[in-house]
C-alpha positions in Angstrom: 0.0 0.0 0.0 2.5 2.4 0.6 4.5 1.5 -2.3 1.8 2.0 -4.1 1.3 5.5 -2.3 4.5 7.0 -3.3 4.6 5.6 -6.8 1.0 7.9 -7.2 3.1 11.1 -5.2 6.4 10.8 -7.4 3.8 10.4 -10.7 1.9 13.6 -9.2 4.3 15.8 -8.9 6.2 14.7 -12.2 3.0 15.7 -14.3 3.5 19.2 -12.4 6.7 19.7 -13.1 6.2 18.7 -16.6 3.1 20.8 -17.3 5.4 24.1 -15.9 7.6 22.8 -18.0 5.6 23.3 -20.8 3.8 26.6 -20.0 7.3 27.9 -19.8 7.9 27.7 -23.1 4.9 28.9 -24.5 4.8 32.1 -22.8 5.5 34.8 -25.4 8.9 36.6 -25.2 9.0 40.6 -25.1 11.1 41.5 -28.1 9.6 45.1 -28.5 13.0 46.7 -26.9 14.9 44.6 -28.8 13.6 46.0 -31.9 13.1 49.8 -31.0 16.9 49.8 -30.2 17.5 48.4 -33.9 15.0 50.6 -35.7 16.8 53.6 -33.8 20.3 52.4 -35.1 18.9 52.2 -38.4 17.1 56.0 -38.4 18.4 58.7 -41.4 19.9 61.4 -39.2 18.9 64.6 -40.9 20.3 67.6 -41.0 19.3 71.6 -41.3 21.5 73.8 -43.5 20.7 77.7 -43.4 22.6 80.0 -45.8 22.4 83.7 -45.8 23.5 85.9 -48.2 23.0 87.5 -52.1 23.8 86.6 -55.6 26.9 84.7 -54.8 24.4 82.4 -52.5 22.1 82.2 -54.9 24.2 81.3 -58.0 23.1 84.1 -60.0 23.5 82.6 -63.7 24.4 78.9 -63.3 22.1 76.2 -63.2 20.1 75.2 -60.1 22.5 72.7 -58.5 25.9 74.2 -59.5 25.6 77.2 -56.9 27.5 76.8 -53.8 24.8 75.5 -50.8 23.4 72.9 -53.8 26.7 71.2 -54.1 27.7 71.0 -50.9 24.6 69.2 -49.7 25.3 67.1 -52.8 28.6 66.0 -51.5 27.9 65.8 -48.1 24.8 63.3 -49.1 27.4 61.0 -50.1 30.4 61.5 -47.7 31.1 60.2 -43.8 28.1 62.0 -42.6 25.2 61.4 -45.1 21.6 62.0 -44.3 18.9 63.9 -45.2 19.6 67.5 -45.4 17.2 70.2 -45.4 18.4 73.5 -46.8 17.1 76.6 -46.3 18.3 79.7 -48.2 17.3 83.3 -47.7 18.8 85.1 -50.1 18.7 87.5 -53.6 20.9 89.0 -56.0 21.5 92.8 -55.2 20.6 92.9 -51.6 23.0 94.6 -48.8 23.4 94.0 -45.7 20.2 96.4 -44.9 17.9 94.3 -47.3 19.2 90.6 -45.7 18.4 92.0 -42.3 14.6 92.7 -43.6 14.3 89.3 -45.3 15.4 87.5 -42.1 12.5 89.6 -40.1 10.5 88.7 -42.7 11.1 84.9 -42.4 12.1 84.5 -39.2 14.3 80.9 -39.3 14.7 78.7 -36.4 17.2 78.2 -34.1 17.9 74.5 -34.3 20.4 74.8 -37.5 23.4 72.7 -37.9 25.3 74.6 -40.2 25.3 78.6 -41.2 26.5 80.4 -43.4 26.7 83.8 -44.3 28.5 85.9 -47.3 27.4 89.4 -47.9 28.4 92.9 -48.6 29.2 92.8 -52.4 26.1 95.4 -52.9 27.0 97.3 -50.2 30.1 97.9 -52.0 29.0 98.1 -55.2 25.5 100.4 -54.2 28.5 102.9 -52.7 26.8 102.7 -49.3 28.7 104.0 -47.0 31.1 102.1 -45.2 29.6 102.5 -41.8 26.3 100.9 -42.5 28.7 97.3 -43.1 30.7 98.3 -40.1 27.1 98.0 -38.0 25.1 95.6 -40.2 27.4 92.9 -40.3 28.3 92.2 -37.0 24.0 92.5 -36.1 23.9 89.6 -39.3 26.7 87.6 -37.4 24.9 87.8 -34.3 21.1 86.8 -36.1 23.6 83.8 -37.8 24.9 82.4 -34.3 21.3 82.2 -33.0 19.8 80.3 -35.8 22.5 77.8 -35.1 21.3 77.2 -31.3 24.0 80.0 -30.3 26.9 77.4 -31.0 29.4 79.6 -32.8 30.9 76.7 -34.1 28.7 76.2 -36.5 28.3 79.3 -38.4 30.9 80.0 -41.0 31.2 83.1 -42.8 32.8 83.3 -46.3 34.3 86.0 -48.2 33.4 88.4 -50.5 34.2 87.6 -54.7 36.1 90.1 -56.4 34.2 91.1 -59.1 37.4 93.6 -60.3 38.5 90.0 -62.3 35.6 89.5 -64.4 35.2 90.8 -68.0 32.4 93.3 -66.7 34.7 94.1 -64.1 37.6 94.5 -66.0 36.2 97.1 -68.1 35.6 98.8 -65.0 37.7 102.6 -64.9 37.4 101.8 -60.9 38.7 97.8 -61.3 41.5 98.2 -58.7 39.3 100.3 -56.1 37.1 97.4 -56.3 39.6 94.9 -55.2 40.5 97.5 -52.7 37.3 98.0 -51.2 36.4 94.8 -51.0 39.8 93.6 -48.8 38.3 96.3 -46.8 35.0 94.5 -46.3 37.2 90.8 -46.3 39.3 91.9 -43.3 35.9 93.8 -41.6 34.4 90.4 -41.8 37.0 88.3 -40.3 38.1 90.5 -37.8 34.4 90.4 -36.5 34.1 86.9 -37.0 37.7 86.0 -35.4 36.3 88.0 -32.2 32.9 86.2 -32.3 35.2 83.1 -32.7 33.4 81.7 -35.6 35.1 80.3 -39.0 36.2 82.6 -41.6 36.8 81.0 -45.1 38.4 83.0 -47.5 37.3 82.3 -51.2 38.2 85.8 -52.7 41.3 84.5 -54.1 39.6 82.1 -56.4 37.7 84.9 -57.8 40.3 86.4 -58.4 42.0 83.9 -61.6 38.9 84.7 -62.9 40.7 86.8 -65.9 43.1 84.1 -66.6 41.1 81.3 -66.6 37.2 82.5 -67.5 35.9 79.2 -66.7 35.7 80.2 -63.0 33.5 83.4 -64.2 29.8 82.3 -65.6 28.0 83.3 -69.0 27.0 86.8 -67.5 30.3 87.7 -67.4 30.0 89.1 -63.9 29.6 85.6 -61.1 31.2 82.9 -60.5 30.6 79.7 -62.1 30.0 76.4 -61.2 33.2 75.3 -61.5 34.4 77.9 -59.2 31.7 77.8 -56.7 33.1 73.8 -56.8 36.2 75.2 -55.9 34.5 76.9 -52.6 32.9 73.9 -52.1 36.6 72.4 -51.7 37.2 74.5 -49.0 33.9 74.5 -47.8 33.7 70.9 -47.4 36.2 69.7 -44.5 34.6 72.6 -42.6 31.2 71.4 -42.9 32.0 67.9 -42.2 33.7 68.8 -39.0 31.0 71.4 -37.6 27.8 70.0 -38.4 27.5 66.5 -36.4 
């Protein structure tokens, strides 16, 4: 009998066991962490560009995607830190420093950028304005630049000024080395006020300035740069971007 008893005790709690046993393994397993963690690795960072300026931002007279913000998004699409980038330009040809202040008013950008840039104060020279208004524009413009980028001077870059002076139109000019003159005045304006503000100066002019010798750096209008030589910025452009915007 109580061999019999302890045969029905050791068969009880066997069939337990088991039937935990089994239960166990058909309770469903939690893998939503799991997969959130791998659908963040895998997410497209994107990135907001903001570029302020006038015709030389805009590319007056060469094609859509040969002025200078167009190719650089184009290359860094493709490079170390691709993405999708959003680029935001407020600019025109002819406007001074007066008429970019008005337009940013106007538009009023955010302040989460990851890049800035700003080149202005060819029609300021050009328009004869007086020197003065540049000397309290710009650094107002520099100032507007650092906010939109979060206040992280880091990440604003301000590039030179073309000389115009070597370009047919400009070589015609009775004024043509004034110009160059004038706008090394406006160059070194720029960077002092930029060096003091610790942001990135980038100095371009001297590319503008083979224009004469070799007029494939000068577009059809015989006035801007082309898209060759806005690829040339882009050259210099490029290693800055790559190590500011991330």
């Amino acid at each position: 009998m109580k061999a019999h008893f302890l045969i029905f005790i050791v068969l009880l709690f066997g069939c337990s066991s088991g039937n935990n046993s089994s239960n166990n393994s058909n309770n469903p397993v939690d893998y939503s962490e799991e997969t959130t963690s791998e659908n963040n690795s895998n997410t497209t960072p994107e990135y907001k560009l903001l570029f302020l300026g006038d015709s030389y931002t805009v590319g007056q007279s060469v094609c859509g995607t040969c002025n200078f913000p167009a190719q650089l998004i184009s290359r860094l699409e493709n490079s170390e830190i691709s993405g999708d980038y959003n680029k935001e330009v407020i600019a025109q040809t002819g406007w001074t420093t007066t008429n970019l202040l008005g337009a940013i008013s106007a538009q009023n950008p955010s302040n989460d950028h990851d890049l800035v840039t700003l080149l202005i104060g060819v029609n300021n020279q050009y328009q004869h304005k007086p020197f003065s208004i540049y000397e309290e524009e710009f650094p107002e413009l520099l100032d507007l630049a650092k906010g939109f980028a979060g206040g992280d001077a880091n990440k604003v870059i301000v590039i030179s000024i073309p000389d115009y002076a070597y370009t047919p139109y400009g070589e015609n000019n009775p004024d043509f080395e004034l110009i160059s003159q004038q706008i090394d005045q406006y160059n070194d304006f720029a960077q002092s006020i930029a060096e003091t503000n610790n942001v990135t100066f980038l100095y371009i002019t001297d590319i503008t300035r083979l224009g004469l010798e070799n007029p494939s750096l000068v577009a059809s209008d015989g006035l801007h740069p082309s898209g060759e030589a806005y690829s040339q910025f882009v050259d210099r452009l490029m290693p800055l971007a790559i190590e500011k915007i991330p």
